[in-house]
GUMISE-306026 format. One record per atom (N, C-alpha, C): atom name; x, y, z. Coordinates in pm, whole numbers, plus 50000, padded with zeros to 5 digits. Atoms other than C-alpha are relative to their C-alpha. Layout:
<'CA' <X Y Z>>,
...
END
This chain:
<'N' <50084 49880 50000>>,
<'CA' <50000 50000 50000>>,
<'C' <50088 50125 50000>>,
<'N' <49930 49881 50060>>,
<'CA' <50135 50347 49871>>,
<'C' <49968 50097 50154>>,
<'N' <50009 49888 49922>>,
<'CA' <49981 50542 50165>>,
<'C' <49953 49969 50145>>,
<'N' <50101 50113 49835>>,
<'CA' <49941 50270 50495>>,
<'C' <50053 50118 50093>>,
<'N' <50000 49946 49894>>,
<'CA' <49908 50451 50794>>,
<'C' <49987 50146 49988>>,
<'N' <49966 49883 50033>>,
<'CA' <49916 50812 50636>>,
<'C' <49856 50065 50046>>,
<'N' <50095 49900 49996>>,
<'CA' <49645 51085 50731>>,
<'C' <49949 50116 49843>>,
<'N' <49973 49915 50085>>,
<'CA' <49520 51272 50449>>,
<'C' <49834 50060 50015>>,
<'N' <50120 49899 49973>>,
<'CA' <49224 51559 50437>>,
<'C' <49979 50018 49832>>,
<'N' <50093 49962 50129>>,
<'CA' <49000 51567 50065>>,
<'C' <49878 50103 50028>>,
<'N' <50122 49921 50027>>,
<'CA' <48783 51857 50014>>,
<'C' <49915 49970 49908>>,
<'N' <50120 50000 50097>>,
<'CA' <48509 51865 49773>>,
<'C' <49976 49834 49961>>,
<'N' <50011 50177 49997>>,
<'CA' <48484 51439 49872>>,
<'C' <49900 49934 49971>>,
<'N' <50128 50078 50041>>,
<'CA' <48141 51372 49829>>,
<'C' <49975 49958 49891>>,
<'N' <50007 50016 50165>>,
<'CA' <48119 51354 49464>>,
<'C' <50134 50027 49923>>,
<'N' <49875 49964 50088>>,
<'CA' <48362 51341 49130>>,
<'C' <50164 49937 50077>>,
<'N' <49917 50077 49938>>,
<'CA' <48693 51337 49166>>,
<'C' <50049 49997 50154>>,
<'N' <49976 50019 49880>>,
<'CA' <48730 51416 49546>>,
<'C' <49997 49868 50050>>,
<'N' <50056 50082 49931>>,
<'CA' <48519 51137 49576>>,
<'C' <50111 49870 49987>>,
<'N' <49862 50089 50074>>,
<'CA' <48790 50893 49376>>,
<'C' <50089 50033 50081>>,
<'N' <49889 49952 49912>>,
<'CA' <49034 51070 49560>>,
<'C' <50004 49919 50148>>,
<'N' <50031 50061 49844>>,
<'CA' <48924 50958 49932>>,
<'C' <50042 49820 49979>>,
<'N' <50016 50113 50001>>,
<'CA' <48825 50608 49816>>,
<'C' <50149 49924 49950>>,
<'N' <49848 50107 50029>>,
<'CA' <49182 50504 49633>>,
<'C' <50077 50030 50136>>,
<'N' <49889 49982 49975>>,
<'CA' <49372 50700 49888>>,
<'C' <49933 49881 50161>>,
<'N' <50074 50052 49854>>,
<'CA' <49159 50521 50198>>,
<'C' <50109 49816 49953>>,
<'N' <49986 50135 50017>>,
<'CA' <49204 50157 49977>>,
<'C' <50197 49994 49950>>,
<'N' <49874 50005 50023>>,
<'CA' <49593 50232 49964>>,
<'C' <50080 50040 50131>>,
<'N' <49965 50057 49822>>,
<'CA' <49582 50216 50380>>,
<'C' <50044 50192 50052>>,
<'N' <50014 49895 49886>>,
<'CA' <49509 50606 50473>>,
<'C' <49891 50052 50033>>,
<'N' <50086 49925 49924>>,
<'CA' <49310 50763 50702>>,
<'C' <49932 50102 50013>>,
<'N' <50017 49895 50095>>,
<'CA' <49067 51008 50510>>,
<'C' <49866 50071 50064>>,
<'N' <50098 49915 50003>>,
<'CA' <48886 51297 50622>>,
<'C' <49912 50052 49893>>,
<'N' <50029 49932 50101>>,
<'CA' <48658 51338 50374>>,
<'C' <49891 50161 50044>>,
<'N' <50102 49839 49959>>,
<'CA' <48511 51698 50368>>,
<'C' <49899 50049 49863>>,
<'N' <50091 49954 50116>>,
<'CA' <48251 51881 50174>>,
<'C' <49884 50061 50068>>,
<'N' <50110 49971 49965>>,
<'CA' <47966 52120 50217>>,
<'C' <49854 49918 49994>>,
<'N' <50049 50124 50014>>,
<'CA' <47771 51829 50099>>,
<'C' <49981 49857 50117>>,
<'N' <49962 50139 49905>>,
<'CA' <47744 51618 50469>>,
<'C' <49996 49872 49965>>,
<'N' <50061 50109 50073>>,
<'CA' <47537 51378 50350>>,
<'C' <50064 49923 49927>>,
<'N' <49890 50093 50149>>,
<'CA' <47698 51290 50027>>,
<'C' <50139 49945 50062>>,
<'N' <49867 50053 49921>>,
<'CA' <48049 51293 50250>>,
<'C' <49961 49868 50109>>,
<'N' <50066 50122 49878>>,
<'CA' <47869 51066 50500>>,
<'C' <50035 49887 49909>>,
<'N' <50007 50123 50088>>,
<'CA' <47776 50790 50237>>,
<'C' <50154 49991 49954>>,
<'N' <49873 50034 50033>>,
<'CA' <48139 50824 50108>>,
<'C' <50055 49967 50125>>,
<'N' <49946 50071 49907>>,
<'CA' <48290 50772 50440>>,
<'C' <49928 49884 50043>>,
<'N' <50010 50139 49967>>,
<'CA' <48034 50483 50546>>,
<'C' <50048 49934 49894>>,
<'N' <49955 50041 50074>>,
<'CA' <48167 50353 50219>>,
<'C' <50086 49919 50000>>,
<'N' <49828 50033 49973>>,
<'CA' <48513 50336 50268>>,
<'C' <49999 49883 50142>>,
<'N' <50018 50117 49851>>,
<'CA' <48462 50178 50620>>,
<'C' <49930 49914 49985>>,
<'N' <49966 50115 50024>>,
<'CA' <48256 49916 50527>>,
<'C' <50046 49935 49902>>,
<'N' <49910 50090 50081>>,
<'CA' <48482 49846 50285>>,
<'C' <50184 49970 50035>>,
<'N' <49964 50023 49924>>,
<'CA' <48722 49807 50551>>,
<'C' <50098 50121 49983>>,
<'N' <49924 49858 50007>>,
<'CA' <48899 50156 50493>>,
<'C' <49961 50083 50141>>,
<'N' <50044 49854 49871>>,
<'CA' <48915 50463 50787>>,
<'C' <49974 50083 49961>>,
<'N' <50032 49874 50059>>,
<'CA' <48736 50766 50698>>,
<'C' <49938 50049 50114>>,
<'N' <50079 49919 49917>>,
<'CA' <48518 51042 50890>>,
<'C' <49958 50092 49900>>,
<'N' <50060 49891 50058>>,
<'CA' <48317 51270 50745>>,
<'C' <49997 50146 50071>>,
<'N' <50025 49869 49896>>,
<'CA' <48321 51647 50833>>,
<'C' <49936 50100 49870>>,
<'N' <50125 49902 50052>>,
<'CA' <48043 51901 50689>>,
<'C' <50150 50155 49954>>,
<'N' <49906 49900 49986>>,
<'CA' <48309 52190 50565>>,
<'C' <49974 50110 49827>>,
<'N' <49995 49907 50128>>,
<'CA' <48241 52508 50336>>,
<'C' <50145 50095 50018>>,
<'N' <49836 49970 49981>>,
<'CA' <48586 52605 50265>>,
<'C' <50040 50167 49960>>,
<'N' <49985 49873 49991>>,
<'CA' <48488 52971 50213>>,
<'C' <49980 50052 50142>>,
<'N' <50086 50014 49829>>,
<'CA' <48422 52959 50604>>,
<'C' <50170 49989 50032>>,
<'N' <49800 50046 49889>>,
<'CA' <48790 53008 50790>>,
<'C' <49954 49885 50121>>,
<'N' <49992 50096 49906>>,
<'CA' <48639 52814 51060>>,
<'C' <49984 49895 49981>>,
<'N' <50023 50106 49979>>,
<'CA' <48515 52555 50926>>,
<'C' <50144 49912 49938>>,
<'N' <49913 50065 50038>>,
<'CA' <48852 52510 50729>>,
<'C' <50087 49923 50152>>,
<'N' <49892 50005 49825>>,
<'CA' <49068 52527 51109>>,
<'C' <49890 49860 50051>>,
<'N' <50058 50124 49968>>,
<'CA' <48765 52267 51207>>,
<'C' <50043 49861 49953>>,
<'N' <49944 50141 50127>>,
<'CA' <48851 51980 50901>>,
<'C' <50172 50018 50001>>,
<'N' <49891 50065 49982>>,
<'CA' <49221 52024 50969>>,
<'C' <50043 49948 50166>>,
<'N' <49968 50005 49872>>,
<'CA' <49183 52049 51383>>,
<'C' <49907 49806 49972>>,
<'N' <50066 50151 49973>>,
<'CA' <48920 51684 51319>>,
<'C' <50110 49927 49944>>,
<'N' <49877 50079 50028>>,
<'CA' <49225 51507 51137>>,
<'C' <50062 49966 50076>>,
<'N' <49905 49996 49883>>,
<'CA' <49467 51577 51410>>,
<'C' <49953 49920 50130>>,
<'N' <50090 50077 49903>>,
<'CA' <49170 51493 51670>>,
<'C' <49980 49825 50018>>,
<'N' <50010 50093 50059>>,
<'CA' <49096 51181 51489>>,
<'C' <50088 49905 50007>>,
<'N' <49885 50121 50062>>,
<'CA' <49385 50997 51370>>,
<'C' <50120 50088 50049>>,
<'N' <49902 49980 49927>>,
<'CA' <49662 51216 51549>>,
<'C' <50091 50065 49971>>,
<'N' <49906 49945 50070>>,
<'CA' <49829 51370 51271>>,
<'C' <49963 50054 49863>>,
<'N' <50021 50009 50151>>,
<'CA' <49795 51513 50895>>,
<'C' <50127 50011 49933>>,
<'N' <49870 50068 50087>>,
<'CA' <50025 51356 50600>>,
<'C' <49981 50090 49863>>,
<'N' <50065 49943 50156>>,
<'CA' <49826 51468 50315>>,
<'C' <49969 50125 49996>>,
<'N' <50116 49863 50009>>,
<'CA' <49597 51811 50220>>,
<'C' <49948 49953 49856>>,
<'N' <49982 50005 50146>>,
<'CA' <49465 51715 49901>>,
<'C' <49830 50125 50002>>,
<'N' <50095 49866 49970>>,
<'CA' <49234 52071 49819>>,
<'C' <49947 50028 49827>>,
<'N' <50037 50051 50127>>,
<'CA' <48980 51936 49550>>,
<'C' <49881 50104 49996>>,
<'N' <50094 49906 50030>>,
<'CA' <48697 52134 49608>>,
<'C' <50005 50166 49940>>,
<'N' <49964 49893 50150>>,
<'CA' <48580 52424 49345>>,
<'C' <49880 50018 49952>>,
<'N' <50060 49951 50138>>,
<'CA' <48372 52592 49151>>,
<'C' <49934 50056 49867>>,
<'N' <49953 49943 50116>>,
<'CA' <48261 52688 48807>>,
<'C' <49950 50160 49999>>,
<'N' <50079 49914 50028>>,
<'CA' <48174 53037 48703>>,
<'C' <49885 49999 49893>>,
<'N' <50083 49950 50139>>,
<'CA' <47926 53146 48415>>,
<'C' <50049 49975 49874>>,
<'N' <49931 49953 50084>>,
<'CA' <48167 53202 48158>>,
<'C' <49984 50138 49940>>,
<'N' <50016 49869 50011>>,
<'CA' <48118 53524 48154>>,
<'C' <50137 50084 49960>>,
<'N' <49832 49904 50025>>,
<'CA' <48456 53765 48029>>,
<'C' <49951 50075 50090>>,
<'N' <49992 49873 49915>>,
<'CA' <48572 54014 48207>>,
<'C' <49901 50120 50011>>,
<'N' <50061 49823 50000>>,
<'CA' <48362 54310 48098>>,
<'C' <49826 49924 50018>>,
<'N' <50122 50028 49949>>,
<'CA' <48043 54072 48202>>,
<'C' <50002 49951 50142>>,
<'N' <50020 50116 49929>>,
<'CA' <48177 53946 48484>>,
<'C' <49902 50134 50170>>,
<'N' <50098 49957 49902>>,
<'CA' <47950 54037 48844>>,
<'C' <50091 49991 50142>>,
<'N' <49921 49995 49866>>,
<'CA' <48129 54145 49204>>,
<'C' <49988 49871 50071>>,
<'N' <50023 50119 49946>>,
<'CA' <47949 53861 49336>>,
<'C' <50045 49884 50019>>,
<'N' <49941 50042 50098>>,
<'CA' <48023 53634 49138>>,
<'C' <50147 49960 50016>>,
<'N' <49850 50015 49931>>,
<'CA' <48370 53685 49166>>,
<'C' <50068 49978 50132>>,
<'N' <49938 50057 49941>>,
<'CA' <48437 53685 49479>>,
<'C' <49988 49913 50090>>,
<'N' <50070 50100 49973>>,
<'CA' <48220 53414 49550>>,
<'C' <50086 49858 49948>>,
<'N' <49899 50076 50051>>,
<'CA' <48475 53212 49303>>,
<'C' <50128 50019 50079>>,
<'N' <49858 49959 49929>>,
<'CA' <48810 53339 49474>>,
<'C' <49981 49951 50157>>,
<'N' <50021 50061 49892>>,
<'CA' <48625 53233 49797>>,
<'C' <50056 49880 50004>>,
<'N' <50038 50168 50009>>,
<'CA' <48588 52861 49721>>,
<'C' <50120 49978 49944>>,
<'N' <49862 50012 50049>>,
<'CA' <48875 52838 49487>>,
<'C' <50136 50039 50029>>,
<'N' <49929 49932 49925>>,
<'CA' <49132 53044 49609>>,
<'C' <50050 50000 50114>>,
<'N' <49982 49963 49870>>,
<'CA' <49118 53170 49940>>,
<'C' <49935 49857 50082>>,
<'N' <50064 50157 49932>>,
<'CA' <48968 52813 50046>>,
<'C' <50157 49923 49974>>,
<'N' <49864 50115 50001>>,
<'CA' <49304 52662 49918>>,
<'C' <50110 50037 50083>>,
<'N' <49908 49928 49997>>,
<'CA' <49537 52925 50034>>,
<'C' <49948 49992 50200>>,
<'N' <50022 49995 49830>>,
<'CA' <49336 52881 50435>>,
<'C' <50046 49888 50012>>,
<'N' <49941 50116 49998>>,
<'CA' <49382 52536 50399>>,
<'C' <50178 49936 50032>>,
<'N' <49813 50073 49995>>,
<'CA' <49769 52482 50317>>,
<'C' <50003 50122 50115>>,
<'N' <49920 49873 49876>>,
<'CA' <49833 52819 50603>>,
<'C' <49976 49876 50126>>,
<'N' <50056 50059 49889>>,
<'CA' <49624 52603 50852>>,
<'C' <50104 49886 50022>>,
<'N' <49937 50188 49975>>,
<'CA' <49852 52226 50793>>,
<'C' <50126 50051 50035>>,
<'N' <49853 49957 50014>>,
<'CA' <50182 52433 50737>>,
<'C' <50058 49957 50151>>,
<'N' <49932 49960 49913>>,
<'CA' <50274 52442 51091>>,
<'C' <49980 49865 50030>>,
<'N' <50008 50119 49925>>,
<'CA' <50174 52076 51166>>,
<'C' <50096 49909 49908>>,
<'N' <49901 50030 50119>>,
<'CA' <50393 51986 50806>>,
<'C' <50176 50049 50112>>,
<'N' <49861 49995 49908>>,
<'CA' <50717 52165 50981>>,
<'C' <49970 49938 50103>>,
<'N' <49981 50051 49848>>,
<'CA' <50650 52024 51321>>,
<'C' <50062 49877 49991>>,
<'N' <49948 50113 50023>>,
<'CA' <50691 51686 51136>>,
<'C' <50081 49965 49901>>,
<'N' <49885 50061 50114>>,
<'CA' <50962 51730 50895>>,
<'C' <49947 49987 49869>>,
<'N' <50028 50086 50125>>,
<'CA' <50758 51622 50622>>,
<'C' <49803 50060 49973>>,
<'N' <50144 49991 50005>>,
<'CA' <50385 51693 50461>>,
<'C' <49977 49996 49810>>,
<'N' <50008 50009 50150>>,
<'CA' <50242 51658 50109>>,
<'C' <49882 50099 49973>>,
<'N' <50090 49926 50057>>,
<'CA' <50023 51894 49940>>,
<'C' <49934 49974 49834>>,
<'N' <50018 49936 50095>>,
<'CA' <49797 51860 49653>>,
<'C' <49893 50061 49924>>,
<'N' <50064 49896 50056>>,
<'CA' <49608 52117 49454>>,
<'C' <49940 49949 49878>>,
<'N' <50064 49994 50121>>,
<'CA' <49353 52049 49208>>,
<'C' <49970 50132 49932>>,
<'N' <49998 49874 50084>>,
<'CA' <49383 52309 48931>>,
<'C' <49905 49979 49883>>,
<'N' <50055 50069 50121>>,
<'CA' <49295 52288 48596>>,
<'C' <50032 50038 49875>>,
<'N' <49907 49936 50095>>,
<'CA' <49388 52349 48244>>,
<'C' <49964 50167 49986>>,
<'N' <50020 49851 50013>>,
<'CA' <49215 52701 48275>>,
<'C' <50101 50046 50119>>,
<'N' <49883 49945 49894>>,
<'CA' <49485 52741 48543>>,
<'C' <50109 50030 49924>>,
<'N' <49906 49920 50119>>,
<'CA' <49710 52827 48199>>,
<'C' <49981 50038 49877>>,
<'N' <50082 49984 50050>>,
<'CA' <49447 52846 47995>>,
<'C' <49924 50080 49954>>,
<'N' <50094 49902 50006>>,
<'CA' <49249 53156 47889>>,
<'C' <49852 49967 49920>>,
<'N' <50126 50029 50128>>,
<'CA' <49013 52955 47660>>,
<'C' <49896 49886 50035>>,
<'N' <50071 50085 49962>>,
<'CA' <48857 52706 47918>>,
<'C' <49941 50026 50073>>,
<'N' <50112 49933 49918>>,
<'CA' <48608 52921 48123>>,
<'C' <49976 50166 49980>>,
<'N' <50051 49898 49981>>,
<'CA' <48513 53250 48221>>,
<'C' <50106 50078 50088>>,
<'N' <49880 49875 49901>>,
<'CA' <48750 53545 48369>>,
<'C' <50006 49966 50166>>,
<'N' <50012 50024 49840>>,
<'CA' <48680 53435 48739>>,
<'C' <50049 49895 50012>>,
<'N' <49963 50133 49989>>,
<'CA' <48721 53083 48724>>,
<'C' <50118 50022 49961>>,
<'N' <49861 50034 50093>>,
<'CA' <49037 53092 48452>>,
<'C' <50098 50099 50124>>,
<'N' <49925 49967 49961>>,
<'CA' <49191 53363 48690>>,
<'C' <50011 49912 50182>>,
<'N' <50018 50105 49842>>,
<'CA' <49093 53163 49060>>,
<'C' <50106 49900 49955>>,
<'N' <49955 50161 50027>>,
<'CA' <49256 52851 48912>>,
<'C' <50193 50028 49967>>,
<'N' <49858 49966 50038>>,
<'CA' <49585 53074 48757>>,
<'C' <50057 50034 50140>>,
<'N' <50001 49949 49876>>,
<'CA' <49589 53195 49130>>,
<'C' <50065 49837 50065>>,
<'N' <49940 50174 49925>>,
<'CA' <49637 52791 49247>>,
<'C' <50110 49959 49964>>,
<'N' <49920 50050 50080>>,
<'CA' <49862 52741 48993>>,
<'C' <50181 50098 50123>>,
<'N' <49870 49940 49879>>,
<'CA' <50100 53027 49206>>,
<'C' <50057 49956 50100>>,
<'N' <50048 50047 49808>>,
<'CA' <49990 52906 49542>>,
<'C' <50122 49839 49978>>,
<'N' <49929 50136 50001>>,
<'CA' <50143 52594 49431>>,
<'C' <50142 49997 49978>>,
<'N' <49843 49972 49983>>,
<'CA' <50464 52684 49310>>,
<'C' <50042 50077 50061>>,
<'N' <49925 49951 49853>>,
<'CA' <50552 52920 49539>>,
<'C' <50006 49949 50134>>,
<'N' <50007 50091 49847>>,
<'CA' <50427 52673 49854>>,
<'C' <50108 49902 49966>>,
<'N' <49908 50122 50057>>,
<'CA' <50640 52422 49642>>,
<'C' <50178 50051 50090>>,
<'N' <49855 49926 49985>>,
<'CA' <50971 52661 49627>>,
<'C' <50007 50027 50154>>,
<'N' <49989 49925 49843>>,
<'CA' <50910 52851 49997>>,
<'C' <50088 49894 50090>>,
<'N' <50005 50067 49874>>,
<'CA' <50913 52502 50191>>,
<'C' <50055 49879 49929>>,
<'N' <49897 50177 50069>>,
<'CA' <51161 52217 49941>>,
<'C' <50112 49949 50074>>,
<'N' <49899 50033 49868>>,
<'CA' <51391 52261 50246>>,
<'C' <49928 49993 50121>>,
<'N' <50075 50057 49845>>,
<'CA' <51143 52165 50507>>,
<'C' <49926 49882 49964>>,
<'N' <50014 50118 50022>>,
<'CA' <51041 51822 50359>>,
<'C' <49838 50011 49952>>,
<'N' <50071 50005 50052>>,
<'CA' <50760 51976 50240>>,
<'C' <49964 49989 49816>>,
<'N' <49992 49990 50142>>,
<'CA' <50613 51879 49881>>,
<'C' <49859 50091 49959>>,
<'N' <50100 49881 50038>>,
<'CA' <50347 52123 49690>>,
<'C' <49952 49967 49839>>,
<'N' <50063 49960 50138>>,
<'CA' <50166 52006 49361>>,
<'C' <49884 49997 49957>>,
<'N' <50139 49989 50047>>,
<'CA' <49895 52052 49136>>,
<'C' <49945 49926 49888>>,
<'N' <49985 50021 50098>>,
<'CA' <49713 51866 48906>>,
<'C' <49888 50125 49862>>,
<'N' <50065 49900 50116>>,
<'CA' <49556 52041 48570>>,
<'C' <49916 49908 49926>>,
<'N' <50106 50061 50071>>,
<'CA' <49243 51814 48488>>,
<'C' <49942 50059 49906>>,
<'N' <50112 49934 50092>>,
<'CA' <49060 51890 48161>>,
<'C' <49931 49874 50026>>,
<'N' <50157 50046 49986>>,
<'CA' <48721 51777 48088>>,
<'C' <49965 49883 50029>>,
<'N' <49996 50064 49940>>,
<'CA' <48660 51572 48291>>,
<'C' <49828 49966 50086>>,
<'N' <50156 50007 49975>>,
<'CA' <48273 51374 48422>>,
<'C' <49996 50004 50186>>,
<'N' <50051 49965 49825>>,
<'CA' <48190 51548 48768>>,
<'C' <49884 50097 50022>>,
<'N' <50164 49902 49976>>,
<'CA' <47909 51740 48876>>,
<'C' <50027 50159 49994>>,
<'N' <49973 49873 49967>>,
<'CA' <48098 52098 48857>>,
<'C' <49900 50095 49908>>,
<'N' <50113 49953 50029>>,
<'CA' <47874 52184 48608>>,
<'C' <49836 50075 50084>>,
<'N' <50107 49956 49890>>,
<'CA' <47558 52204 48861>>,
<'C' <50059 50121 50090>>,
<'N' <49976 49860 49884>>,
<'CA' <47758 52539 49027>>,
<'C' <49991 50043 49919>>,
<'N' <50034 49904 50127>>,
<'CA' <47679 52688 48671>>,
<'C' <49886 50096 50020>>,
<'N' <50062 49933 49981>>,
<'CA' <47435 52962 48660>>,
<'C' <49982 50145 49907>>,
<'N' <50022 49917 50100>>,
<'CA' <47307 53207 48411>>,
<'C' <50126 50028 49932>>,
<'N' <49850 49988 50094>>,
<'CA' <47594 53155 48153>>,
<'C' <49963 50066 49939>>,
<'N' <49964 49938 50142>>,
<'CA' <47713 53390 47931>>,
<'C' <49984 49945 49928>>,
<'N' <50003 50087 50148>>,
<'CA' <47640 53334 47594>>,
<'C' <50127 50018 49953>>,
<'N' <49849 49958 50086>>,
<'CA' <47914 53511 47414>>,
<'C' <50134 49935 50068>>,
<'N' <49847 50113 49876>>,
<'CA' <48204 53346 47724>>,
<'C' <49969 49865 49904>>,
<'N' <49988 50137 50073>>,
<'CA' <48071 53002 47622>>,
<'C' <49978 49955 49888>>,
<'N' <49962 50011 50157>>,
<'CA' <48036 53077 47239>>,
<'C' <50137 49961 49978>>,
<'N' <49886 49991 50013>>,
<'CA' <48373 53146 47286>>,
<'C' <50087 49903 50038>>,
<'N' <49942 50103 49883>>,
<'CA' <48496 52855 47502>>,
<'C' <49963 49859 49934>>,
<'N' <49998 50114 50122>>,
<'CA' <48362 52641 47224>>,
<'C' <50079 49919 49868>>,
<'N' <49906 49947 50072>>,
<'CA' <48651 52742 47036>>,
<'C' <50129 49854 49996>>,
<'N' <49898 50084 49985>>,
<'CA' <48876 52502 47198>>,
<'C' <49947 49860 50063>>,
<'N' <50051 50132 49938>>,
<'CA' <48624 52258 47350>>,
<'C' <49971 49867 49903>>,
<'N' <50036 50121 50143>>,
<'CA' <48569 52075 46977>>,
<'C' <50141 49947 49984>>,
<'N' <49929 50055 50051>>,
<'CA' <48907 51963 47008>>,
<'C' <50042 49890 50120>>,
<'N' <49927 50107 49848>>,
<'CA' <48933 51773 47338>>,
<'C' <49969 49838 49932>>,
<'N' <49991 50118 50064>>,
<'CA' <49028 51445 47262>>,
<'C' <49888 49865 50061>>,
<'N' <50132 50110 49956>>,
<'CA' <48763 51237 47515>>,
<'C' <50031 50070 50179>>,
<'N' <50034 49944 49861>>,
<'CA' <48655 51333 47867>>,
<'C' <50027 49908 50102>>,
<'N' <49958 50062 49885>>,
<'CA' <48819 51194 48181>>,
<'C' <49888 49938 50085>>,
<'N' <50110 50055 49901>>,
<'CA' <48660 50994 48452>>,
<'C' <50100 50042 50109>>,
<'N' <49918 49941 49850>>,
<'CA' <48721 51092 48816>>,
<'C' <50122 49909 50056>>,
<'N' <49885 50037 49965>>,
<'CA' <48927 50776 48887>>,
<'C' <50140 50035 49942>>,
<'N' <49872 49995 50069>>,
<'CA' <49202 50850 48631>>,
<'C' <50018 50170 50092>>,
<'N' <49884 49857 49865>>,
<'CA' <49279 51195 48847>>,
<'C' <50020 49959 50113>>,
<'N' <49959 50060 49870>>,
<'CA' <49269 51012 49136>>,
<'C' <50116 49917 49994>>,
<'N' <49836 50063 50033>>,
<'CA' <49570 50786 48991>>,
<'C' <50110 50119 50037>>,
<'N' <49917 49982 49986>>,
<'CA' <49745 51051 48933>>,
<'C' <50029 50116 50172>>,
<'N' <50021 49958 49864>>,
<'CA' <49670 51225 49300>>,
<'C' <50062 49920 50109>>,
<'N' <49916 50061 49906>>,
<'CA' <49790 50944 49464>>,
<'C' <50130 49956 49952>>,
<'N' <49856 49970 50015>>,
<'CA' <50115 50916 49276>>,
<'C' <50064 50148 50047>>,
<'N' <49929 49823 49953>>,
<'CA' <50185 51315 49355>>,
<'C' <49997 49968 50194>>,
<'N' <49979 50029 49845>>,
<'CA' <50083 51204 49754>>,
<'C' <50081 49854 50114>>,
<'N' <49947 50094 49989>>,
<'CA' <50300 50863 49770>>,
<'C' <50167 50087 49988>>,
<'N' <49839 50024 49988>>,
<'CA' <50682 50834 49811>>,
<'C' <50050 50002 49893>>,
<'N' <49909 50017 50106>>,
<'CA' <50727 50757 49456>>,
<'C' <49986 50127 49910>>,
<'N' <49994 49839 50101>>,
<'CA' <50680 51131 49343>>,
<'C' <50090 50069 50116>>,
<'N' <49915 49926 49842>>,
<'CA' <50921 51218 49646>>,
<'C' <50096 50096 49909>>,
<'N' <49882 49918 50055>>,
<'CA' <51133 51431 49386>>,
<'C' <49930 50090 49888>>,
<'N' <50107 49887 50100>>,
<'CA' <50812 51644 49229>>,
<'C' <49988 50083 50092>>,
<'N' <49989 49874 49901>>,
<'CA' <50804 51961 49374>>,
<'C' <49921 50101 49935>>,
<'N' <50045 49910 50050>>,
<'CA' <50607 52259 49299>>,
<'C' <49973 50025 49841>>,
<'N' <50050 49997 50180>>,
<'CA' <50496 52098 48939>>,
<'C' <49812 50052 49962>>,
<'N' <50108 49967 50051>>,
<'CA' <50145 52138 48755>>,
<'C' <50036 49911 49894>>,
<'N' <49974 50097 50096>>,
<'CA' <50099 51835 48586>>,
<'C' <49807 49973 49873>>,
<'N' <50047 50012 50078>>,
<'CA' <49850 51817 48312>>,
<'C' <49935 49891 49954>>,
<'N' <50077 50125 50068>>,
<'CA' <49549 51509 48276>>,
<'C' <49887 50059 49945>>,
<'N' <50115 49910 50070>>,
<'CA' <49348 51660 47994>>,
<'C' <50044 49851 49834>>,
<'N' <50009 50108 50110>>,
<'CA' <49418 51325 47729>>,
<'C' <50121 50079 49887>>,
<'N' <49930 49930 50059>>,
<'CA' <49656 51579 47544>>,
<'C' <49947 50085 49922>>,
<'N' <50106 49931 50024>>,
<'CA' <49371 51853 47486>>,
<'C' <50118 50111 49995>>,
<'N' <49925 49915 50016>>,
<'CA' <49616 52126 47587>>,
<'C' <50151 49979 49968>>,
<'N' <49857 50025 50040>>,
<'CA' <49971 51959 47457>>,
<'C' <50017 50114 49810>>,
<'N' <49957 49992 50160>>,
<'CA' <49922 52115 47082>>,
<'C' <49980 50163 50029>>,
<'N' <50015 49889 49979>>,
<'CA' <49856 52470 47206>>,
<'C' <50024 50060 50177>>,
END
């Protein structure tokens, strides 16, 4: 097992790929907080895992909420005694709206959840990462995280924002045994859609541009592969990357 005895904390767990996320990293022997504003849905994923002889807990967590983030990393610690992991999946979409449509709201309703939800998160583990020498971080991004042609001005810039967060948490802390990456899923079958809401036309005219060329649409386990290679031992020499599972959608541009 890639991750026996390890602690690790999934946001956005109830569904998609969080949900993949929890369940390989649980059936590869760690100990998974799954979180999500979604209890419920996190519930059924943690009774899941356990009776399928995995350790999980569920914790209720809207990650635009500082407390409830400090809550879902203080229940880890509570729990199981320690955190190994952060993996900071939850997200999501805007409108597609451009810039000159986009709504205050809106925005910083995205920078909440996306953003400043990732950026409370890794502040909150940091100090329990140095205490133990060692911690893994990773960041679901996405190809609009380098992307200008796969959403809407809020989203594409929230996600370019992770993409920082990541390499600079990477660089800051490669001499404190900490690691920091991200991955860059394209299209991919999860429910992010359902945070959609009076789309732009003209954004997702436009966003059509590059969507007729994606080569076939991911399933949640294949990001969860590569999630638990970035949170295992055998990526022990990836550091502050942004690795790219989009089928090779964004390799030709």
């Amino acid at each position: 097992m890639h991750l026996q005895d390890k602690v690790a904390v999934v946001t956005g767990a109830a569904s998609g790929m969080g949900k993949s996320i929890a369940e390989l990293y649980a059936k590869e022997g760690a100990k998974v907080i799954v979180s999500d504003l979604n209890f419920e849905g996190a519930k059924v994923v943690a009774d899941g895992i356990n009776e399928s002889g995995g350790i999980a807990t569920a914790v209720k967590t809207n990650v635009a909420d500082l407390n409830d983030i400090n809550t879902m990393i203080d229940t880890a610690v509570s729990e199981y005694g320690t955190l190994d992991i952060l993996v900071n999946n939850a997200g999501i979409m805007d409108n597609m709206a451009p810039i000159g449509d986009v709504d205050d709201q809106k925005w910083d309703l995205i920078f909440d959840v996306n953003t400043k939800g990732v950026m409370r998160a890794i502040r909150k583990a940091i100090p329990i990462f140095l205490e133990k020498g060692k911690g893994v971080i990773v960041n679901i991004a996405s190809t609009g995280g380098f992307s200008g042609a796969h959403a809407g001005a809020a989203y594409t810039a929230s996600k370019h924002a992770v993409v920082g967060i990541t390499k600079n948490t990477g660089f800051m802390y490669a001499q404190k045994g900490i690691r920091c990456n991200a991955i860059a899923p394209g299209a991919t079958m999860t429910n992010i859609g359902s945070t959609m809401a009076n789309v732009d036309e003209f954004g997702a005219l436009r966003t059509k541009v590059t969507q007729g060329v994606i080569p076939r649409v991911g399933q949640p386990e294949e990001i969860a592969k590569v999630a638990l290679f970035l949170a295992s031992d055998e990526s022990s020499f990836v550091n502050g990357a942004v690795i790219a599972a989009d089928a090779g959608w964004t390799a030709g541009f």
